[in-house]
C-alpha positions as CSV (number, residue, x, y, z in Angstrom):
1,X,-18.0,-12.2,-42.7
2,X,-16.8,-9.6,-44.6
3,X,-12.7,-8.6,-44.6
4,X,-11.5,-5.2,-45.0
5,X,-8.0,-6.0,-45.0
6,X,-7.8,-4.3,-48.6
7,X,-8.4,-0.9,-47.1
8,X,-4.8,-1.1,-45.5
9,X,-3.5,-1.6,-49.0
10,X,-0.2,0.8,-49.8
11,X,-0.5,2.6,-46.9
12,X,2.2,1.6,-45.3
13,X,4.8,3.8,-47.8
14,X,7.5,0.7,-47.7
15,X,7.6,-2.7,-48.3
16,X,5.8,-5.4,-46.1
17,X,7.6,-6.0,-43.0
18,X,6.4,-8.7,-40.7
19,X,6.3,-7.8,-37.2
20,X,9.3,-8.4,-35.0
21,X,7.5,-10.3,-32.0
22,X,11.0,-11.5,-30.0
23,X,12.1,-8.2,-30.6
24,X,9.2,-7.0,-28.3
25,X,9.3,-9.7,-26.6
26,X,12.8,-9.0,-25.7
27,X,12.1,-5.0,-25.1
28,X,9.5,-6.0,-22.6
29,X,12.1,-7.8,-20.6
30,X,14.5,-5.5,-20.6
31,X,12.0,-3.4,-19.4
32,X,10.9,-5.2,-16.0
33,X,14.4,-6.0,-15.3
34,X,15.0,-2.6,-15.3
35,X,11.9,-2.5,-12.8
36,X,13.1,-5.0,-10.9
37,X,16.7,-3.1,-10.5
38,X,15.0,0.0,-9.6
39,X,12.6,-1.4,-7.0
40,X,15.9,-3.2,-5.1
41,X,18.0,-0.4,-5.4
42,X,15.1,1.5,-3.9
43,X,14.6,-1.3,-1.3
44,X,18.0,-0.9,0.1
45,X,17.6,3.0,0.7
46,X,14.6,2.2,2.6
47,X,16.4,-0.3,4.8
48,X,19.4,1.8,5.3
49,X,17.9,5.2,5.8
50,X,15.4,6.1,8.4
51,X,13.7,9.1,6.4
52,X,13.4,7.2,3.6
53,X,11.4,4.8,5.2
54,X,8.8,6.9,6.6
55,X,8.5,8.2,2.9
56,X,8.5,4.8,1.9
57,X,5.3,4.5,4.4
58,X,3.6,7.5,3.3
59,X,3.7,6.6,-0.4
60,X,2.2,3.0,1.0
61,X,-0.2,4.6,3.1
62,X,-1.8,6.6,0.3
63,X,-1.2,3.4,-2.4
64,X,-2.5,1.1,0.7
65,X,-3.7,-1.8,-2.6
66,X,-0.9,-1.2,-4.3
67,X,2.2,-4.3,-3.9
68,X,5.7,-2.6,-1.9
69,X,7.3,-3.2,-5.1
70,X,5.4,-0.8,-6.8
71,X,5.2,1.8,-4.1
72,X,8.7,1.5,-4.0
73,X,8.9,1.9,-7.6
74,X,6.6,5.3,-6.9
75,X,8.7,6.7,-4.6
76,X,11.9,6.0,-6.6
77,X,10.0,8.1,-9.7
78,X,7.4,10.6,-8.0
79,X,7.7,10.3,-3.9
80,X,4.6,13.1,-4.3
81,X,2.0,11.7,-6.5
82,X,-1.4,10.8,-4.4
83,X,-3.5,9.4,-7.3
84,X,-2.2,7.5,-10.1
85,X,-4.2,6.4,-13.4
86,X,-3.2,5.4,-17.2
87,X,-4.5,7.5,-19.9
88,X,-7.8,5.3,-20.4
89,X,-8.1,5.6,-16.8
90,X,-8.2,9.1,-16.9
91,X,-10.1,9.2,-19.5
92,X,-13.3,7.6,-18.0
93,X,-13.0,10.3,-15.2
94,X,-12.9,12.2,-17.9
95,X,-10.0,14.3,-17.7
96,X,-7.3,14.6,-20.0
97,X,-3.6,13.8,-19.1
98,X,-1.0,16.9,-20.0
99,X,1.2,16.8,-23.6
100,X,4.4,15.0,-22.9
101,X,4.2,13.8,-19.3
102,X,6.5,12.1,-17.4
103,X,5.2,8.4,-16.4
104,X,5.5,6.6,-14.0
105,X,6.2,2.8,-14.3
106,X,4.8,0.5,-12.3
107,X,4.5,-3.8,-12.7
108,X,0.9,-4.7,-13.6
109,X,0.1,-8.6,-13.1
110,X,-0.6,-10.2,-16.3
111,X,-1.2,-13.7,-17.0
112,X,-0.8,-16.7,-15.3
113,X,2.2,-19.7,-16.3
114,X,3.7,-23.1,-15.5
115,X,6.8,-22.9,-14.0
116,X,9.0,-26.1,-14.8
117,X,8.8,-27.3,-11.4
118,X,4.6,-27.4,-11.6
119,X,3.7,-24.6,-9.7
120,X,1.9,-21.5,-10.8
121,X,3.5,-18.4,-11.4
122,X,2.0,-14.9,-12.5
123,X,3.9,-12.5,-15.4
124,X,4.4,-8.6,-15.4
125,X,3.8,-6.0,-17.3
126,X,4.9,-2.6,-17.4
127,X,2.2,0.0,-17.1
128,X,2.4,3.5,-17.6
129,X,0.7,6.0,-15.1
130,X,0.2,9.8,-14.3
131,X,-0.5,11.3,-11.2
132,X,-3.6,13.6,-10.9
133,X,-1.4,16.7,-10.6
134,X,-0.7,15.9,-14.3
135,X,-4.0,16.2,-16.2
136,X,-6.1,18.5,-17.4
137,X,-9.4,19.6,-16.2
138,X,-11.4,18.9,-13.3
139,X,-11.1,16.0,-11.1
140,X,-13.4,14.7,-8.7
141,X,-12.3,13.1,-5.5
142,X,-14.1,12.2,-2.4
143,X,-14.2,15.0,0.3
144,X,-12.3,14.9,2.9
145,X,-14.1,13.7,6.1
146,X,-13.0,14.4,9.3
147,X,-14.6,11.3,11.3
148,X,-16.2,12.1,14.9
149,X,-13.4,10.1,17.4
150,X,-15.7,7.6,18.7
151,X,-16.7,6.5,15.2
152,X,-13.3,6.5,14.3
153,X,-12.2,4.6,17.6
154,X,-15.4,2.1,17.6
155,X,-14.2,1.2,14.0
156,X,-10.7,0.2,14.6
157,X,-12.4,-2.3,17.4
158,X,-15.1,-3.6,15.3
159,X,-14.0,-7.8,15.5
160,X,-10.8,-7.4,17.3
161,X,-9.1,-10.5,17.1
162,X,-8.9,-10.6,20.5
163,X,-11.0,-9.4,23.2
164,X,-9.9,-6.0,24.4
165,X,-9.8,-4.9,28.5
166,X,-9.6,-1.3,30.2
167,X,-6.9,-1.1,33.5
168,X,-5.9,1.8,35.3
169,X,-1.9,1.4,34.3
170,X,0.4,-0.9,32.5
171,X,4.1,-1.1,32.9
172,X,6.3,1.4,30.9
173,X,4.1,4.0,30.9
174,X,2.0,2.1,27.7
175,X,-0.9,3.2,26.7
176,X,-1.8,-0.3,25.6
177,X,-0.8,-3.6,25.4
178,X,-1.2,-7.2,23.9
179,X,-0.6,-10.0,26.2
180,X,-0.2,-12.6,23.9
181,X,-0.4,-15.8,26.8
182,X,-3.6,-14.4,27.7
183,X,-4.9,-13.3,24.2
184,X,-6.1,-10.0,25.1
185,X,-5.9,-6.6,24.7
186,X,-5.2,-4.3,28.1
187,X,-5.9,-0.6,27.3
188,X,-5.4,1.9,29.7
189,X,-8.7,4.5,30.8
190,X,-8.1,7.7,30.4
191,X,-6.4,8.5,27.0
192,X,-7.4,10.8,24.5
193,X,-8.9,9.5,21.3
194,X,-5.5,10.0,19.3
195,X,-3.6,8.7,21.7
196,X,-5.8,5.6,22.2
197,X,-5.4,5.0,18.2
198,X,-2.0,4.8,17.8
199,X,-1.3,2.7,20.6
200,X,-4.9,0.4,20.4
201,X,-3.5,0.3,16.2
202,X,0.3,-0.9,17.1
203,X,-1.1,-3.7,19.7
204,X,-3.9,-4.9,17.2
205,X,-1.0,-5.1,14.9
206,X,0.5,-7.2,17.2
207,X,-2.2,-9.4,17.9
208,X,-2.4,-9.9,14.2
209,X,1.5,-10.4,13.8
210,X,0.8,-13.2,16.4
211,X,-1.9,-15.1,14.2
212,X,0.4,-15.5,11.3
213,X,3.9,-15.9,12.2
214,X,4.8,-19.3,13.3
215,X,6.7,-18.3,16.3
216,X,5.6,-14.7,17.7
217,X,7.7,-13.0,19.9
218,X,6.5,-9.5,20.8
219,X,10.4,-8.0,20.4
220,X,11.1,-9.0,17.2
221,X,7.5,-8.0,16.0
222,X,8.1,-4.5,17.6
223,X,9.0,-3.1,14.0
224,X,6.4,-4.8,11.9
225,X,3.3,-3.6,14.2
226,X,5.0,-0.2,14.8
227,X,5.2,0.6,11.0
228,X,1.6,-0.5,10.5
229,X,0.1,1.2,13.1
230,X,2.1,4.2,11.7
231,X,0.3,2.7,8.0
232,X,-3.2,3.5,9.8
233,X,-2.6,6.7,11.3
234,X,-1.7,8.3,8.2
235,X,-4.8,7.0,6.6
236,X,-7.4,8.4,9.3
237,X,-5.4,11.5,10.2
238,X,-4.6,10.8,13.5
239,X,-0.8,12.7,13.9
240,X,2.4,10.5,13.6
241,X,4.6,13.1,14.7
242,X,5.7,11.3,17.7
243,X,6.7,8.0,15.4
244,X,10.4,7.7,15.3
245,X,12.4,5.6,12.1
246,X,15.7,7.3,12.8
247,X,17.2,3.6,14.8
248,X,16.1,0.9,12.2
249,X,16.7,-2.8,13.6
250,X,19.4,-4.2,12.6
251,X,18.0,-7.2,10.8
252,X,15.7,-5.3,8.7
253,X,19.3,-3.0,8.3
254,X,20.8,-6.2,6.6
255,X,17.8,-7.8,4.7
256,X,18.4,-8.1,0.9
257,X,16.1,-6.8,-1.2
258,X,13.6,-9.5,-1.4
259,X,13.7,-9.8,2.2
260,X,12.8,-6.2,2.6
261,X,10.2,-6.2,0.8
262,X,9.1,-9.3,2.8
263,X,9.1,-7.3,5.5
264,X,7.3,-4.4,3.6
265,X,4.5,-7.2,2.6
266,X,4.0,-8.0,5.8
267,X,3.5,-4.7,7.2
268,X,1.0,-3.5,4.4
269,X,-0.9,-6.6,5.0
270,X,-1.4,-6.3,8.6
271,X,-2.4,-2.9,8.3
272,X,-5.0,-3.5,5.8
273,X,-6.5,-6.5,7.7
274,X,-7.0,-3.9,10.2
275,X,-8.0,-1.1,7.6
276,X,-10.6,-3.8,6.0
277,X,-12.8,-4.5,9.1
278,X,-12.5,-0.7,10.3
279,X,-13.8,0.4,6.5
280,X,-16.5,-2.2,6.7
281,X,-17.4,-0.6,10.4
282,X,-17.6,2.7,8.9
283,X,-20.0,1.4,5.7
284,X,-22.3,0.2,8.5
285,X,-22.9,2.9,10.7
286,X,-22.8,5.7,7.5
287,X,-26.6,6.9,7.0
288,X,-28.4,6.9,4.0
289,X,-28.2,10.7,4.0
290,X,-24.6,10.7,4.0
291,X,-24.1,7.9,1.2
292,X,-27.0,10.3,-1.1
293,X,-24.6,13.1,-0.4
294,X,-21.4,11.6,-1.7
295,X,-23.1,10.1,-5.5
């Protein structure tokens, strides 16, 4: 095998210097603490302040695979950005990213490691991103599609995990409800599609709530399915002007920072269990015609 190492010789213009790997090593980490700081500080505005929760949601909603901690970090650096690549990344797209943009920094899993008490842990990395509204040229993006209501509404009960029951009322005025003894979902007849999605969307969420925690209890789940269903409206378009963040609870007011973005976990993952089977509803029913006319 032939070595070309030769080619490299006296171009450096100074002496041989080897390369300093615990002083990147040590940059690095100074780096995702800094991360780390930045996401908690973030984490207990979010918990604090009403507003900047429901920014904290919208940045999630449009990020909806990215972790809380990093759409914390986004909305901490650039609350606005709706699509977020590195430079290779934009480069495949083939665009070109502006001279001298700001970044955004975000925590990239890396490799896996043995923590000394045997379990499996997973390092970061900081990665370096730029949102579309920063690069040159044109960018393609999927056209916005304005789904016919039934689709829409047949979609978010495509394998309910529970079965789901019309009534003429429910108490308190609700345009739905989960009745978790019974394991079903009442809906009321009569509502208009958007109304049916946000409340069908918050009971779901509770119904989901209910398979994972240990001990459900529809109060203190109120928050959790209310901030999901808020999670899916903003991703189908259905209006969230009626959602209201201004009277936190009071245990999510005094979480620390890992709890809150416990919390924060939780909601994104409800929502996206939801979001997953209502995405795989919509692949099914979209005609050939239509997936010819999006390549």
């Amino acid at each position: 095998m032939s070595n070309f190492d030769d080619i490299f010789a006296g171009k450096s213009g100074s002496e041989n210097r080897p390369f300093d790997k615990e002083a990147w090593a040590e940059k690095k980490q100074e780096e995702r603490k800094e991360l780390y700081a930045l996401a908690d500080s973030t984490a207990t505005e979010v918990n604090k302040d009403g507003d900047k929760f429901r920014q904290y949601l919208d940045v999630q909603s449009r990020f909806s695979r990215y972790t809380p901690t990093n759409a914390l970090l986004i909305l901490a650096q650039m609350p606005e950005a709706t699509q977020l690549k590195d430079f290779d990344g934009w480069r495949e797209a083939g665009v070109s990213v502006q001279r001298k943009p700001k970044s955004v920094k975000i925590l990239e899993p890396g490799k896996e490691y043995d923590r000394e008490d045997g379990t499996r842990g997973t390092s970061f990395e900081v990665k370096r991103v730029y949102d579309v509204s920063q690069t040159r040229g044109r960018v393609r993006s999927a056209p916005a599609v304005k789904l016919d209501d039934r689709v829409m509404l047949k979609a978010l009960i495509h394998r309910t995990p529970v079965p789901i029951q019309t009534v003429d009322s429910l108490p308190n005025n609700m345009g739905a409800m989960y009745d978790h003894n019974q394991q079903v979902i009442f809906v009321c007849r009569g509502m208009g599609a958007e109304d049916i999605f946000r409340s069908v969307s918050k009971e779901l969420a509770h119904a989901e709530l209910a398979g994972v925690r240990q001990n459900y209890n529809r109060s203190d789940a109120a928050f959790a399915a209310y901030s999901a269903s808020y999670l899916l409206c903003k991703r189908y378009g259905v209006d969230v002007s009626d959602y209201n963040f201004s009277r936190l609870p009071a245990s999510f007011r005094e979480s620390s920072p890992q709890q809150v973005r416990e919390t924060l976990t939780e909601i994104r993952d409800i929502a996206n269990q939801i979001g997953t089977r209502m995405y795989r509803a919509l692949e099914q029913n979209r005609t050939p015609k239509s997936k010819e006319q999006e390549r």
